[in-house]
N, C-alpha and C positions, 0 to 999 in steps of 0.2 A: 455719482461714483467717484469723480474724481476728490470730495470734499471726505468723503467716507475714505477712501484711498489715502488722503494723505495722515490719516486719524490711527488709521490701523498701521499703515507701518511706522510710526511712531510711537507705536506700541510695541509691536513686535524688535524693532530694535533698542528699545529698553529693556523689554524681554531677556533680550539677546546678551544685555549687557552693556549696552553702549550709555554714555552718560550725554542727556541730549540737553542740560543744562537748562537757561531759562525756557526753551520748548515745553520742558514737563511740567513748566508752572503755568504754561497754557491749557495744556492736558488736564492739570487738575482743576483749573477753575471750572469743565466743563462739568453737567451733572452726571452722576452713575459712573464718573471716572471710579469709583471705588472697587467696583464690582466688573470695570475693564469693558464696561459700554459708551465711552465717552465719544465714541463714533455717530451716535444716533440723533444728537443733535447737529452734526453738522449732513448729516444722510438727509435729514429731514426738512433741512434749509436747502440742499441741494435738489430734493425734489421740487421744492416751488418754485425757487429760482429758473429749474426746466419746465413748467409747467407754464409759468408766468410768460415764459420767452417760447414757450411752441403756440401761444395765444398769439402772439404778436409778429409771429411770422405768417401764422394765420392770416391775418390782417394783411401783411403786408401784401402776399401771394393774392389775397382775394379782390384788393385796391390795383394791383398789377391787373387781374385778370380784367377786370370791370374798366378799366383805362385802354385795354386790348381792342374789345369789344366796342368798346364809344368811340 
């Protein structure tokens, strides 16, 4: 959310009018910026990055519990 969040209002405030200078040549290198979906790549990094890191708290909680126990 938060990768997708900063995508869209940097959209929205070019929308808006605001000139966000070399930011929107970040915006544009991404793909489907053309069509104002340039969000979904960084939505789609942000899911694995969460996915990757709720694995590994896994672990950690379940290394805890197992060390409780011994």
């Amino acid at each position: 959310v938060l990768f997708t969040g900063v995508f869209a209002l940097m959209g929205g405030l070019t929308t808006f009018g605001l000139d966000l200078g070399s930011l929107e040549s970040v915006r544009a290198i991404l793909p489907f910026y053309s069509v104002g979906l340039e969000w979904i790549v960084p939505a789609i990094a942000g899911a694995v990055i969460g996915i990757l890191l709720s694995g590994f708290d896994r672990k950690v909680e379940t290394a805890k519990a197992v060390e409780i126990k011994g």
